[in-house]
N, C-alpha and C positions, 0 to 999 in steps of 0.2 A: 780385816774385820775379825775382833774377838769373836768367839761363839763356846758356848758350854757342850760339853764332850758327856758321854753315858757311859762309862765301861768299867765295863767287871762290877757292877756294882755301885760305883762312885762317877762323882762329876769332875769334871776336868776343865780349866779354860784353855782354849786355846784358836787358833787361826782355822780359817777355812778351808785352808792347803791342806791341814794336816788332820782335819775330819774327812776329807775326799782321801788324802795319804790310807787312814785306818780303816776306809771304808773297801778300797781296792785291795791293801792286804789281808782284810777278812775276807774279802771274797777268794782273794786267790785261792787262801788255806782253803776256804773249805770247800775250795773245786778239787784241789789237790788231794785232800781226804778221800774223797769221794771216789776219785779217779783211782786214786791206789786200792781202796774197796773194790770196787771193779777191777781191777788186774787180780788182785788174791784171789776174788772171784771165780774169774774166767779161769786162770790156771788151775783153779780144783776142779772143776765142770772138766776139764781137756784132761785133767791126768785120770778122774775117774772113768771118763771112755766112755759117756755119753749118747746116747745116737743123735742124729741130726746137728751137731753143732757146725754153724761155717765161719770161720776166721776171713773176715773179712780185712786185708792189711794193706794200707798205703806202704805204696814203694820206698824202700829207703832212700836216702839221702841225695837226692840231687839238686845241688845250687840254681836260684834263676825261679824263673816261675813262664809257663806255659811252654810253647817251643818255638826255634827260628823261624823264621818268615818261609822260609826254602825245605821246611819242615815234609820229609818224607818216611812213610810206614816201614817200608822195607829197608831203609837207609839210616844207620844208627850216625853215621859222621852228621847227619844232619838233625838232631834231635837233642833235647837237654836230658845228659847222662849220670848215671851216678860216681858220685865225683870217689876219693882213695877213701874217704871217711862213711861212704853209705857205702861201699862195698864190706868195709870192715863191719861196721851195721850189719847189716843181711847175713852177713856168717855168725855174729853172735847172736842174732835171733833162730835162727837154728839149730845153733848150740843148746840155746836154751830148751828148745821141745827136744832136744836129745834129750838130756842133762835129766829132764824130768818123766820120759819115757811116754810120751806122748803119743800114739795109734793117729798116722796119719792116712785116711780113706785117699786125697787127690788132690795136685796142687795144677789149681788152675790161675792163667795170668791174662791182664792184657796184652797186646800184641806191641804195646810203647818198648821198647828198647830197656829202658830204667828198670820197668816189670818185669821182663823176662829175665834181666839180668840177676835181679830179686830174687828172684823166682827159683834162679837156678845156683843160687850162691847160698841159700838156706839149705839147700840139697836133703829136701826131706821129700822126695820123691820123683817121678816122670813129670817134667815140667807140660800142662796141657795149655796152647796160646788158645784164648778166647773171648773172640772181636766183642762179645757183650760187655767186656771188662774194661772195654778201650774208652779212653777220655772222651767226654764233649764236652772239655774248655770253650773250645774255641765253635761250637756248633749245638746249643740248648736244647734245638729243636730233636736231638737225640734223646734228649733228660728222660723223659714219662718210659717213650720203648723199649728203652737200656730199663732202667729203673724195674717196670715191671717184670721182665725176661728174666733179672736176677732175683725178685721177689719170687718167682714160678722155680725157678732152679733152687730156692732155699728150702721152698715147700716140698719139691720132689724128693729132697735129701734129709728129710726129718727121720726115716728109719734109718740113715747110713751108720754103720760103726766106722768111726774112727773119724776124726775131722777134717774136716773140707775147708782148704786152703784158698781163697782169693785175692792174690797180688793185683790191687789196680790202685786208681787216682783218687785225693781226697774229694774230686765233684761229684764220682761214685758212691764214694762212702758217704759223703753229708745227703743225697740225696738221698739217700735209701735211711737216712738214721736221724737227718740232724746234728749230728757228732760232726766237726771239726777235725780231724786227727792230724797231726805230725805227720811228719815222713818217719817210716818204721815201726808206727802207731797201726796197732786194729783193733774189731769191734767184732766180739762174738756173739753172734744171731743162730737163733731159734724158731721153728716154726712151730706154735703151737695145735694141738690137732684140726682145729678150724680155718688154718690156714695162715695167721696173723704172725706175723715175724715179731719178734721181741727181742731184746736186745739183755744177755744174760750174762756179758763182761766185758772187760775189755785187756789188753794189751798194752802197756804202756810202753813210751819211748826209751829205745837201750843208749 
């Protein structure tokens, strides 16, 4: 089905395919705008040395999605790991808070195997494992407890100098933001003095 097109000014004929086609690649652009606005962002906030910032970062790179059936805490053979390309990941993102001279207060992880591995391959500090960081893919009825505990952990670190690192899972992170992130993807939070987190960059995927 023909249909007339609006862009940049002028009308266009064309198919319906290729109105849905224009409509998705304008959206992407200007997610993608957006998103990089927030990475310049967050990176000026992190190199001026801010207090209270926390880097909230999905783990890098691990292929697959949730964990095996025989899925155990303390057992990495049994867990979905970061595969040779998210470990190479995780070193260049802390390459990068080198590189830019970044004041890092504390890096805390979930206790998932991929995080800690994250965690400690960024090597921007004492790796701290903590269970509030840990997934509930597979158990929702976690979502609100987790959810709030890190809400209360953002607030108590709004005087901290130097920023506060969070390796966990995107269930984490979207619960607490909405934001979707990539693996290797974070989202830098704020707690404003009344207590309300805010969200004042991000981290885009290396």
């Amino acid at each position: 089905m023909a249909v007339r097109i609006h862009l940049n000014g002028q009308w266009f004929l064309g198919s319906l395919a290729l109105v849905l086609s224009i409509g998705i690649m304008t959206a992407t652009t200007t997610s993608d705008a957006a998103t990089n606005a927030q990475t310049q962002a967050g990176w000026q906030l992190l190199q001026r040395g801010e207090t209270g910032l926390v880097v909230a970062m999905r783990h890098a790179i691990a292929p697959g999605t949730g964990d095996p059936a025989n899925f155990k805490l303390g057992d990495c053979s049994t867990q979905r790991n970061l595969s040779a390309q998210g470990r190479t990941q995780a070193q260049q993102i802390g390459a990068e808070f080198r590189n830019r001279n970044i004041k890092i207060a504390r890096v805390l992880s979930s206790q998932w195997c991929r995080c800690l591995e994250t965690a400690k391959l960024i090597n921007l500090g004492k790796v701290e494992p903590l269970r509030t960081l840990n997934s509930f893919f597979s158990d929702s009825s976690k979502e609100a407890r987790q959810t709030a505990t890190i809400r209360k952990l953002i607030v108590d670190n709004r005087n901290t100098k130097g920023a506060v690192i969070m390796v966990t899972h995107q269930v984490n992170i979207t619960a607490l933001t909405n934001i979707v992130p990539q693996s290797g993807e974070a989202v830098i939070l704020k707690s404003d003095p009344q207590g309300k987190i805010q969200i004042v960059g991000r981290i885009g995927r290396f």
